[in-house]
Backbone and ligand atoms as CSV (ligand in chain L), in Angstrom:
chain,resi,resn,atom,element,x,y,z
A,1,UNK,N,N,11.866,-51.863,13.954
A,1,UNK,CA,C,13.094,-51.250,13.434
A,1,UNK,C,C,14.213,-51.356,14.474
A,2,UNK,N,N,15.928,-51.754,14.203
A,2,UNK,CA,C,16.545,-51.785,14.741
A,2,UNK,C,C,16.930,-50.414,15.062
A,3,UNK,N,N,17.150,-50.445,16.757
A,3,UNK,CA,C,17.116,-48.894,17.063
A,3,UNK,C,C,18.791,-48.300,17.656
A,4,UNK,N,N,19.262,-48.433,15.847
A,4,UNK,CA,C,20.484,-47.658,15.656
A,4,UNK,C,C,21.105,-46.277,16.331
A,5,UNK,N,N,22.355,-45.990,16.085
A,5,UNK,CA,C,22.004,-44.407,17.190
A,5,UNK,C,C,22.920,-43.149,16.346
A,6,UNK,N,N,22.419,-43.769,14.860
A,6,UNK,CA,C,23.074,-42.882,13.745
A,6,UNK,C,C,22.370,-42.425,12.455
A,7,UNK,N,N,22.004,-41.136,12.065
A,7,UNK,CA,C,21.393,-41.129,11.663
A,7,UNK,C,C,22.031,-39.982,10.517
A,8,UNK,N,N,21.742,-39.971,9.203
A,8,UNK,CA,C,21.962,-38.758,7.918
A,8,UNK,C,C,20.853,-38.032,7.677
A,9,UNK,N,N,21.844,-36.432,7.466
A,9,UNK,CA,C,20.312,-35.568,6.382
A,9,UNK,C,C,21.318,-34.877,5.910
A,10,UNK,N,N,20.353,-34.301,5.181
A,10,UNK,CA,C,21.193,-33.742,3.898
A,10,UNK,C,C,19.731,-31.938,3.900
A,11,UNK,N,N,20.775,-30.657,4.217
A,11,UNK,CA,C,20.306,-29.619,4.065
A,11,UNK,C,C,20.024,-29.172,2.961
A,12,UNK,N,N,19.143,-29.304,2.134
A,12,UNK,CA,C,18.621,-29.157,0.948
A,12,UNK,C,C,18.888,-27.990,0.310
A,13,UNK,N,N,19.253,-27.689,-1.219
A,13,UNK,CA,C,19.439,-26.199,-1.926
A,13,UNK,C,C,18.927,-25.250,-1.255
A,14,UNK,N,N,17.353,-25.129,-1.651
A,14,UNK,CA,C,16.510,-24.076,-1.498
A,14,UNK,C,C,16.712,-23.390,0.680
A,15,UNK,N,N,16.601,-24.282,0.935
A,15,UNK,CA,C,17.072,-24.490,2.524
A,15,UNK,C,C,18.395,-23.347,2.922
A,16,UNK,N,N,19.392,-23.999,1.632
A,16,UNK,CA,C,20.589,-23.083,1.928
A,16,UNK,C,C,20.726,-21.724,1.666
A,17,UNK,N,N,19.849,-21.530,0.350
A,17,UNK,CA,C,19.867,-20.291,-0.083
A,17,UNK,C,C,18.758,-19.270,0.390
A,18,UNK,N,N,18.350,-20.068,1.660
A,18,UNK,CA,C,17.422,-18.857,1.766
A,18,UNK,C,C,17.467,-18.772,3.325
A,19,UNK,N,N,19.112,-19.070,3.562
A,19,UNK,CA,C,19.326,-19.153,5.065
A,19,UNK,C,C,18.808,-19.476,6.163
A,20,UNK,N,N,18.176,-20.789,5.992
A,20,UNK,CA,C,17.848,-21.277,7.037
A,20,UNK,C,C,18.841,-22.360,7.893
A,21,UNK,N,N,19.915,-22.841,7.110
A,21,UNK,CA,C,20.714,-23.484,7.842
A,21,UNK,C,C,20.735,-23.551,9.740
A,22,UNK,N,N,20.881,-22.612,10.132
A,22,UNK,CA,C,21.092,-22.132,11.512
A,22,UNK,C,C,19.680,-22.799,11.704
A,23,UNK,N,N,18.720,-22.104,11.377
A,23,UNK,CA,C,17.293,-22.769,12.425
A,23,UNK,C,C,17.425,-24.084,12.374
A,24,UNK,N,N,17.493,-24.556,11.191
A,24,UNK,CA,C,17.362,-25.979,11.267
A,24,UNK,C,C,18.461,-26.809,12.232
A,25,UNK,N,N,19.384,-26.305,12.302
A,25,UNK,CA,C,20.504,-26.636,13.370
A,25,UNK,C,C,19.926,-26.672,14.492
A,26,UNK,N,N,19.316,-25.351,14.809
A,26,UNK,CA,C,18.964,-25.161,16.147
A,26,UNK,C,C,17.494,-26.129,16.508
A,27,UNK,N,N,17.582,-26.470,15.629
A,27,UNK,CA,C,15.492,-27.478,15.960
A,27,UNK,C,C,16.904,-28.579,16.152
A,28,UNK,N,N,17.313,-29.238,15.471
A,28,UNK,CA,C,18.432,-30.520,15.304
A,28,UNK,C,C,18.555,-30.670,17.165
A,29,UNK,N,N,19.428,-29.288,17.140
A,29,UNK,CA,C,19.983,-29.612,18.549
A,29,UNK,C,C,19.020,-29.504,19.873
A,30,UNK,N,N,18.119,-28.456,19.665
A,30,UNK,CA,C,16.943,-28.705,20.787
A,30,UNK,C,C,16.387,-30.180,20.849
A,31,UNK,N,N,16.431,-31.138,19.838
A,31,UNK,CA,C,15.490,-32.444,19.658
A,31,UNK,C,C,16.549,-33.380,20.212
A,32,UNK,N,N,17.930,-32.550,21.155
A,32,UNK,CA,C,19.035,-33.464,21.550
A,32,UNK,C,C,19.883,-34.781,20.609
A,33,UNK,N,N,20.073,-34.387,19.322
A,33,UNK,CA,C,20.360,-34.757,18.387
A,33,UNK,C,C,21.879,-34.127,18.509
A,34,UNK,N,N,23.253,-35.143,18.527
A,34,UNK,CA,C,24.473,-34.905,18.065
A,34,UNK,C,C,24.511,-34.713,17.120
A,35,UNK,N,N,26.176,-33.636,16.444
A,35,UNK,CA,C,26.452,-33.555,15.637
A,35,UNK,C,C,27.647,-34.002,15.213
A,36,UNK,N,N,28.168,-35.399,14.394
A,36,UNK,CA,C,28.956,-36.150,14.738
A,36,UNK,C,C,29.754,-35.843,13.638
A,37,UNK,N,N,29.374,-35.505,12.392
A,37,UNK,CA,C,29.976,-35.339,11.385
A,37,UNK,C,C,29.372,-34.308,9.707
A,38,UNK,N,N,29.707,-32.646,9.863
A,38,UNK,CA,C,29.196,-31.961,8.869
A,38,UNK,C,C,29.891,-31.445,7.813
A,39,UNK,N,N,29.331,-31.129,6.548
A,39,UNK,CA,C,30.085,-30.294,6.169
A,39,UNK,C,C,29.165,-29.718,4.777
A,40,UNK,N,N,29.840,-28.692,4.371
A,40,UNK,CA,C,29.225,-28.033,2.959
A,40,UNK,C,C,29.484,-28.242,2.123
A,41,UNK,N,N,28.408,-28.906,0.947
A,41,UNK,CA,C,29.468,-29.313,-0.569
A,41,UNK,C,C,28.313,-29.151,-1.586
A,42,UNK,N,N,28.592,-29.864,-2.950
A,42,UNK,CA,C,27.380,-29.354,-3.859
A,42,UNK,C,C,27.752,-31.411,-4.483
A,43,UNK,N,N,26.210,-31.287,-4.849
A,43,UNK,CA,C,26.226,-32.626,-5.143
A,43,UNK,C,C,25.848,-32.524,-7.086
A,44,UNK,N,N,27.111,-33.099,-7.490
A,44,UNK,CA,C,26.971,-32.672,-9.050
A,44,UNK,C,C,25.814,-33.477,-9.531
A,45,UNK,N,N,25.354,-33.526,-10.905
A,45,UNK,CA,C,24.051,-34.514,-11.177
A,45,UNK,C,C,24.321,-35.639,-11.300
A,46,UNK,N,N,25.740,-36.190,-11.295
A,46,UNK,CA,C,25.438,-37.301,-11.296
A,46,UNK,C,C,25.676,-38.082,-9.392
A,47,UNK,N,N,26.138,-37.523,-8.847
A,47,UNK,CA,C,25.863,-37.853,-7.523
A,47,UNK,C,C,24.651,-37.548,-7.037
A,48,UNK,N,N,23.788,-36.712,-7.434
A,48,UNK,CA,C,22.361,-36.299,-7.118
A,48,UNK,C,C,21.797,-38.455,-7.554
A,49,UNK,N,N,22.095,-38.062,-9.043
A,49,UNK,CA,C,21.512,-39.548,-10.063
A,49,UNK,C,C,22.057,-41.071,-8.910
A,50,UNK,N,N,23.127,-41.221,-8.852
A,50,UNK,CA,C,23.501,-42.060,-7.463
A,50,UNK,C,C,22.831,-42.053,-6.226
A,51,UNK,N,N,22.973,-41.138,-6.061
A,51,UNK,CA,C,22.027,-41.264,-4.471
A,51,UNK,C,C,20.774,-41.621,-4.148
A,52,UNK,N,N,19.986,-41.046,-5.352
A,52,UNK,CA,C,18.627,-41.157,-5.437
A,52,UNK,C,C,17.885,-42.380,-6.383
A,53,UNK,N,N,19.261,-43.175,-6.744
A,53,UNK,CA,C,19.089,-43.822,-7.396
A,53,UNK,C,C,17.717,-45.053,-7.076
A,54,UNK,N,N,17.496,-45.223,-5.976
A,54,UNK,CA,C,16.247,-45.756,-5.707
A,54,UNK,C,C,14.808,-45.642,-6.380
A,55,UNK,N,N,15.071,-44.012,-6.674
A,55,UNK,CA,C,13.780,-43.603,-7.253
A,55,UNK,C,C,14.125,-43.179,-8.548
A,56,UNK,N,N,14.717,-43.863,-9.339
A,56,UNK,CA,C,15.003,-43.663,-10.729
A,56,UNK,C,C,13.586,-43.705,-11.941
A,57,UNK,N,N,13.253,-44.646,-11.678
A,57,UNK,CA,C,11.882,-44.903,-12.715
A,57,UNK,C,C,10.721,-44.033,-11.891
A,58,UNK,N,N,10.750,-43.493,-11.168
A,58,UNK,CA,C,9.821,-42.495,-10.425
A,58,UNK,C,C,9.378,-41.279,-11.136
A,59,UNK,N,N,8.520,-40.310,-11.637
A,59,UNK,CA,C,8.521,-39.690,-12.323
A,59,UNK,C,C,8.832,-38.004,-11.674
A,60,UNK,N,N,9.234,-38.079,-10.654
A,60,UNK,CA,C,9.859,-37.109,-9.584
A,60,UNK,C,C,11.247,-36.973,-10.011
A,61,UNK,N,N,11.586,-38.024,-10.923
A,61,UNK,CA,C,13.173,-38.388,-10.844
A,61,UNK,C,C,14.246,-37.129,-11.453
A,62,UNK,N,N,13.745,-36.508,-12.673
A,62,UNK,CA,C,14.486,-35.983,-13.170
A,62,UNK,C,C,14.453,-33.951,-12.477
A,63,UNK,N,N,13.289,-33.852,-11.806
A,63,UNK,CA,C,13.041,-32.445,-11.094
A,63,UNK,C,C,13.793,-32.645,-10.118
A,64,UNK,N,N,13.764,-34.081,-9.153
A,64,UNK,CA,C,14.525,-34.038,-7.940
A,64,UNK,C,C,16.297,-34.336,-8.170
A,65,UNK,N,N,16.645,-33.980,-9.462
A,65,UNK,CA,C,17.952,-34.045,-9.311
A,65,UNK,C,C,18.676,-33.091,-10.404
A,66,UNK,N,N,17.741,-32.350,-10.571
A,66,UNK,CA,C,18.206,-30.629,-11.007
A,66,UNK,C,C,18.037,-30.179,-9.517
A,67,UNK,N,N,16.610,-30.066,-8.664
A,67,UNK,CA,C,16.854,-29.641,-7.855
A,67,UNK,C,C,17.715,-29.873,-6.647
A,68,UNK,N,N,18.598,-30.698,-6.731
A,68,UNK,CA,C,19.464,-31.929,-5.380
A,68,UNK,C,C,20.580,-31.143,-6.123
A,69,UNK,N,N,21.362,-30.775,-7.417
A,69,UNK,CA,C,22.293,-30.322,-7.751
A,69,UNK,C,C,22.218,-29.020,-7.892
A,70,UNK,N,N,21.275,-27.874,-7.939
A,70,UNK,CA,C,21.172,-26.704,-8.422
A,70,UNK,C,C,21.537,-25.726,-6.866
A,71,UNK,N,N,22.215,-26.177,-6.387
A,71,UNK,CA,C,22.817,-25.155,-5.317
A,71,UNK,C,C,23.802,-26.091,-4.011
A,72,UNK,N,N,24.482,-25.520,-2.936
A,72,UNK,CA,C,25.087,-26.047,-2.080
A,72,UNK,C,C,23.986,-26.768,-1.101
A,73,UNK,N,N,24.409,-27.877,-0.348
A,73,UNK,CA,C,23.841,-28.597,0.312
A,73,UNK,C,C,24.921,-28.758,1.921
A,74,UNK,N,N,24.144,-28.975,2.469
A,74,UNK,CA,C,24.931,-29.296,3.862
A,74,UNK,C,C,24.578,-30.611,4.413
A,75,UNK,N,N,26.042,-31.257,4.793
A,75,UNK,CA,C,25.176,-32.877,4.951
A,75,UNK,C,C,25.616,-32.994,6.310
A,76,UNK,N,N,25.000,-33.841,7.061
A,76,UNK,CA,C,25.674,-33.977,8.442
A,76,UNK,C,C,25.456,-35.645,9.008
A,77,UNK,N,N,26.212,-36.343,9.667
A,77,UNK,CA,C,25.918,-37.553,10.623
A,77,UNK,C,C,25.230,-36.821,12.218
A,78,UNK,N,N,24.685,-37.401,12.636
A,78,UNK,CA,C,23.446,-37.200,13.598
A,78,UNK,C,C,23.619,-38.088,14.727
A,79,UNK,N,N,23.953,-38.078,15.531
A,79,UNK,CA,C,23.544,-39.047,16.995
A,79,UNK,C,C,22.657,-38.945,18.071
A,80,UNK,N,N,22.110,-40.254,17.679
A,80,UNK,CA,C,20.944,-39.863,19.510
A,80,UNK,C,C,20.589,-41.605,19.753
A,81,UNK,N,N,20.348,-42.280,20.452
A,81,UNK,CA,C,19.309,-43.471,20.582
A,81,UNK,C,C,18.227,-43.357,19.556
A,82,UNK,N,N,18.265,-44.541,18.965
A,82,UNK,CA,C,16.337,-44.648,18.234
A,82,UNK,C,C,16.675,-43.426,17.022
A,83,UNK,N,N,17.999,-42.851,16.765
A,83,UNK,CA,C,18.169,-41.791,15.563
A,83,UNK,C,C,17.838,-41.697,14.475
A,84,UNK,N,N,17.512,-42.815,13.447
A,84,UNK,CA,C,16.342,-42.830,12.499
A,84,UNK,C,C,15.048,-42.458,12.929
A,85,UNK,N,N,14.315,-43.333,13.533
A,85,UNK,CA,C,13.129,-42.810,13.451
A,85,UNK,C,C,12.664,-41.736,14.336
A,86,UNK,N,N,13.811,-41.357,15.226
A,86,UNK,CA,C,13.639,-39.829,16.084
A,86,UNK,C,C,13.418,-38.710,14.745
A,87,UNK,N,N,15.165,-39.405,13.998
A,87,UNK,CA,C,14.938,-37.884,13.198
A,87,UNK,C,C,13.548,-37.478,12.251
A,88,UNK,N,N,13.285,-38.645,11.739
A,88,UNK,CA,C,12.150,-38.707,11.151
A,88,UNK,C,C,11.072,-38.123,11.308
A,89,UNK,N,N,10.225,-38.785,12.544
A,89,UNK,CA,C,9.481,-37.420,13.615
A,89,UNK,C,C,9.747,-36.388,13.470
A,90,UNK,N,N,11.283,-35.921,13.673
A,90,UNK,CA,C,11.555,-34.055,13.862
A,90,UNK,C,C,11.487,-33.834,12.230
A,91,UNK,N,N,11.335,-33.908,11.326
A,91,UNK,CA,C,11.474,-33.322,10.099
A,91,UNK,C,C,9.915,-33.740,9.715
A,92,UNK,N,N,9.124,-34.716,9.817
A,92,UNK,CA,C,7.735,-34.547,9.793
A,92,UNK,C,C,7.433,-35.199,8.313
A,93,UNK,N,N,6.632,-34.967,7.469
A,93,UNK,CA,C,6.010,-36.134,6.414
A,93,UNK,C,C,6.909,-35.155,4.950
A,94,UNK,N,N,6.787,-36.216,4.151
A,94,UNK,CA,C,8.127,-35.514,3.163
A,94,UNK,C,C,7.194,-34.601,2.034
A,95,UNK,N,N,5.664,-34.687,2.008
A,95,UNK,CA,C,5.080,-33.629,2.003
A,95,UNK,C,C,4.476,-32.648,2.979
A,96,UNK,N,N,5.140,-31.351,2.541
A,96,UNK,CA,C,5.189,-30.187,3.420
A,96,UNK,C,C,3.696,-29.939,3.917
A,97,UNK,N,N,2.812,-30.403,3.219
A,97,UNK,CA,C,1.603,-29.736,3.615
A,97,UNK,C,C,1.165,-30.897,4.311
A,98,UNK,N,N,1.632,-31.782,4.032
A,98,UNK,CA,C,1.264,-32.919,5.584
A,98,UNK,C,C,1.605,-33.183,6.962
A,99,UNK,N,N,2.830,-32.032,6.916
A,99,UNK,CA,C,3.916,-31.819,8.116
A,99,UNK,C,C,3.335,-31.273,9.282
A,100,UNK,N,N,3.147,-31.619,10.255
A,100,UNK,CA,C,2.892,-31.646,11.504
A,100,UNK,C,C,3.467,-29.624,11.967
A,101,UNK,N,N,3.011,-29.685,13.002
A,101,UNK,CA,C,3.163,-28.325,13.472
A,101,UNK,C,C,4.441,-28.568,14.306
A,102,UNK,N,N,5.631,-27.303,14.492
A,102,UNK,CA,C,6.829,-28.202,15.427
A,102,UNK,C,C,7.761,-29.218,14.537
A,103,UNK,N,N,7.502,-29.814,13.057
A,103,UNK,CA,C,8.179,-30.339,12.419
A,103,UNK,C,C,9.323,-29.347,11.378
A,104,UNK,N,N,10.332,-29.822,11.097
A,104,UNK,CA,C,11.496,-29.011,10.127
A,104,UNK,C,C,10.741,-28.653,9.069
A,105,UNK,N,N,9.926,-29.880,8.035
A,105,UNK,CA,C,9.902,-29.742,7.276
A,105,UNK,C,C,8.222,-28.726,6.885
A,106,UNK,N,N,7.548,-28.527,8.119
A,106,UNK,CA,C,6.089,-27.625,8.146
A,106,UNK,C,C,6.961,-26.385,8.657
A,107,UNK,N,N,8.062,-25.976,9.199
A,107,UNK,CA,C,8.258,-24.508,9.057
A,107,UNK,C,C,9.581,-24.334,7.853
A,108,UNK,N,N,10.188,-25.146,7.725
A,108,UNK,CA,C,10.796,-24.428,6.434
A,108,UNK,C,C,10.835,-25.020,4.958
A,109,UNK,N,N,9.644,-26.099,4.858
A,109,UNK,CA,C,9.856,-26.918,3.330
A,109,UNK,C,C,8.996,-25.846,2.457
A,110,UNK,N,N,9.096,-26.417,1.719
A,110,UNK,CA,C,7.606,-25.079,0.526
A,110,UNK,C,C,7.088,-26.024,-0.862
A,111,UNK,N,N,7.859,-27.121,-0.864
A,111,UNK,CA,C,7.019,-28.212,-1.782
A,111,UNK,C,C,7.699,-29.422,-1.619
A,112,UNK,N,N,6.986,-30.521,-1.998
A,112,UNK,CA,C,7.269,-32.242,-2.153
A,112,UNK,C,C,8.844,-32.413,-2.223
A,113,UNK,N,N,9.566,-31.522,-4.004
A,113,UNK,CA,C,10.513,-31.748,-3.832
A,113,UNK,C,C,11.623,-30.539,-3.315
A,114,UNK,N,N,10.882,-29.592,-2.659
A,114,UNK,CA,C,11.722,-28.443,-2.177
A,114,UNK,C,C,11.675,-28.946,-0.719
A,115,UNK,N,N,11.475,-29.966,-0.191
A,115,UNK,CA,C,11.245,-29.727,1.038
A,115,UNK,C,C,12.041,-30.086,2.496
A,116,UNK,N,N,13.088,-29.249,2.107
A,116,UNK,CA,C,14.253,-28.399,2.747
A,116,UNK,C,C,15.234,-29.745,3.682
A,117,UNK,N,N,14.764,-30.480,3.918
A,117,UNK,CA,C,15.411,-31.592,4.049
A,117,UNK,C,C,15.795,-33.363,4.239
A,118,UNK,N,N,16.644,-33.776,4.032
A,118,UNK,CA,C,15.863,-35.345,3.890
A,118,UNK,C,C,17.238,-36.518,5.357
A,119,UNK,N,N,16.418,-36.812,5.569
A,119,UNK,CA,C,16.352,-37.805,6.336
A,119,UNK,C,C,16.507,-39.208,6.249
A,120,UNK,N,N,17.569,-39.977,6.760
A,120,UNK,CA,C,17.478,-41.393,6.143
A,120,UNK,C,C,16.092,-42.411,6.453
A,121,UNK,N,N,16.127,-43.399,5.942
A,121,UNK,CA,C,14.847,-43.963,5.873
A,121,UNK,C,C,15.057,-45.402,7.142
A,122,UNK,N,N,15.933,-45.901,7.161
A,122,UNK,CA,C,16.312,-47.056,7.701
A,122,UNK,C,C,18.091,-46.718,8.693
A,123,UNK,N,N,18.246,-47.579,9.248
A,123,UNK,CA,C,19.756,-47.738,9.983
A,123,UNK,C,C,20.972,-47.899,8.609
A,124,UNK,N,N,20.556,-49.328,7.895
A,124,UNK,CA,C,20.636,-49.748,6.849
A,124,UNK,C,C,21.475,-48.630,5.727
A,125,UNK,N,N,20.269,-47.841,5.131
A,125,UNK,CA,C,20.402,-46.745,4.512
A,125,UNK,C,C,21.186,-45.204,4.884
A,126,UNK,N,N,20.943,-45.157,6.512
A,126,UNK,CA,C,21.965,-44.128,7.275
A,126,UNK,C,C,23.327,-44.523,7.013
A,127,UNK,N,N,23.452,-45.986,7.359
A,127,UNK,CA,C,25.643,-46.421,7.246
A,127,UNK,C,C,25.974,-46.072,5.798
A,128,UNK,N,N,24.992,-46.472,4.492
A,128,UNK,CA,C,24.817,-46.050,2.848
A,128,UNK,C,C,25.209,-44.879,2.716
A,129,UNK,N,N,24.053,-44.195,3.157
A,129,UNK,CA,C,24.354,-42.686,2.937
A,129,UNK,C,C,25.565,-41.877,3.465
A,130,UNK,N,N,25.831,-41.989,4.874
A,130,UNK,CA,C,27.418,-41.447,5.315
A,130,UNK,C,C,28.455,-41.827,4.906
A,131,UNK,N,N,28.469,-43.129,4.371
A,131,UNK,CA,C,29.211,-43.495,3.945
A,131,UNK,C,C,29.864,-42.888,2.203
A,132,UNK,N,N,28.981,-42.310,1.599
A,132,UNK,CA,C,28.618,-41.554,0.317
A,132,UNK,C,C,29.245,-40.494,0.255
A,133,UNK,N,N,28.906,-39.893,1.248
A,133,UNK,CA,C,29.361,-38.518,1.526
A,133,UNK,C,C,30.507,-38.130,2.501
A,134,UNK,N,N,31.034,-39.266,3.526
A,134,UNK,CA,C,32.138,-38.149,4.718
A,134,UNK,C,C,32.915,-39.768,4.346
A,135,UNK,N,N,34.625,-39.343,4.361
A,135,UNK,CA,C,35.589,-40.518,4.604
A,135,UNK,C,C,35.924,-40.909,5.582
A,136,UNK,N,N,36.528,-41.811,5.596
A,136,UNK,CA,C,36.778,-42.775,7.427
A,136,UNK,C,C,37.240,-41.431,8.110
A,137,UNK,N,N,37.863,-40.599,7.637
A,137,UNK,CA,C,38.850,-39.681,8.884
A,137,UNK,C,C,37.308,-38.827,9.378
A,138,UNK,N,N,36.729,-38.480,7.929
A,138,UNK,CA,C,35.584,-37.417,8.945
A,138,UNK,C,C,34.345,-38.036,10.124
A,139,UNK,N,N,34.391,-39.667,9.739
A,139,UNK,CA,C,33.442,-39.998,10.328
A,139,UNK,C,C,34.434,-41.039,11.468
A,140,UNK,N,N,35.206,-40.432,12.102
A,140,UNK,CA,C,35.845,-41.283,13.347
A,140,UNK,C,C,35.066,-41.836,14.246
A,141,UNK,N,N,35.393,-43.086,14.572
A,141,UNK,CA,C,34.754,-43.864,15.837
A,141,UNK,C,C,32.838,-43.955,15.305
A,142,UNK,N,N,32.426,-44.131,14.147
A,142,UNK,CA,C,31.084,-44.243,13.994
A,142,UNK,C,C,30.831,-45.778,13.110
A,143,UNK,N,N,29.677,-46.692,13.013
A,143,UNK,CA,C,29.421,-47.433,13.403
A,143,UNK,C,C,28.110,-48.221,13.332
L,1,LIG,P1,P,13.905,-37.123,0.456
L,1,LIG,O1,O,13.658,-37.447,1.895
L,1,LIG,O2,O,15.150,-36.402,0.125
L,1,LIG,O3,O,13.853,-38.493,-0.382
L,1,LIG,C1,C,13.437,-38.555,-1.721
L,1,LIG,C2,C,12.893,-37.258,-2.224
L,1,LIG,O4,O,12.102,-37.333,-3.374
L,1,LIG,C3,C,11.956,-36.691,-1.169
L,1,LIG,O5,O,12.683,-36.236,-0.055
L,1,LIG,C4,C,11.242,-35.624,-1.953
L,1,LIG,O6,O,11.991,-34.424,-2.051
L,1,LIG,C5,C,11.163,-36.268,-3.328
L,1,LIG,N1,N,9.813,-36.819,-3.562
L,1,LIG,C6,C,9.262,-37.885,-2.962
L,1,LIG,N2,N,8.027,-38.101,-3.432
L,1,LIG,C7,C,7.802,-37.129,-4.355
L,1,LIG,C8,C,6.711,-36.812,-5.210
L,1,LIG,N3,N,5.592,-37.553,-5.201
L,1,LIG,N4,N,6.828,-35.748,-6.024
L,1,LIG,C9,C,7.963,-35.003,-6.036
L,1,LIG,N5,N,9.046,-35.269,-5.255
L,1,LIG,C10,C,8.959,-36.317,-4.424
């Protein structure tokens, strides 16, 4: 993997509404992870349906985008060396009960598709995704 030094997640509904924002910040920034570019918004269904559009014929498809739209989300750009697959590590397997001890997603996920936050998959898919969500002014000098 090309070892990009930019990386997206996206603070999941259930995540927001049950105030964990802050911890998860605070694991973010202990794992020496920048914060280059955040903010709070709600992703309507059909931007949920866009984004996830990868996994359309998936049969996850239509739960994970009531649940991707059914509350506020917090999205942020991320900096560190190696920032994909760092972040990856820190948020742990995208099922919760496979999540490592010390991972985001083993202390605050609670199911497959509740599980509190997502992480880009590739470099590739990180420039995709920020690009989706923050405009040239919010994402200055990134790359
Ligand atoms: P995320 O990292 O946001 O990327 C796609 C999401 O689809 C993933 O996190 C999960 O929330 C969800 N997902 C992936 N696989 C499954 C599955 N087998 N069942 C339900 N939801 C899933």
């Amino acid at each position: 993997m090309e070892k990009g030094k930019f990386t997206f997640t996206i603070i999941k509904p259930k995540a927001i509404k049950q105030g964990h924002m802050i911890g998860i910040f605070n694991m973010i920034d202990q794992a020496e992870f920048k914060i280059r570019a955040m903010k709070m918004t709600h992703m309507s269904i059909d931007d949920a349906k866009e984004f996830y559009s990868i996994h359309k014929d998936k049969a996850f498809f239509d739960s994970l985008i009531k649940f991707m739209s059914s509350g506020h989300v917090v999205v942020a750009v991320l900096e560190k060396e190696n920032a994909v697959e760092d972040f990856r590590n820190l948020i742990g397997s995208t099922n919760p009960a496979e999540a490592k001890p010390g991972t985001i997603r083993h202390k605050y996920a609670s199911s497959l598709t509740e599980n509190a936050v997502h992480g880009s998959d590739s470099n590739e898919n990180a420039m995709k995704e920020i690009a989706f969500f923050f405009s040239r002014r919010e994402i200055f000098n990134i790359q």
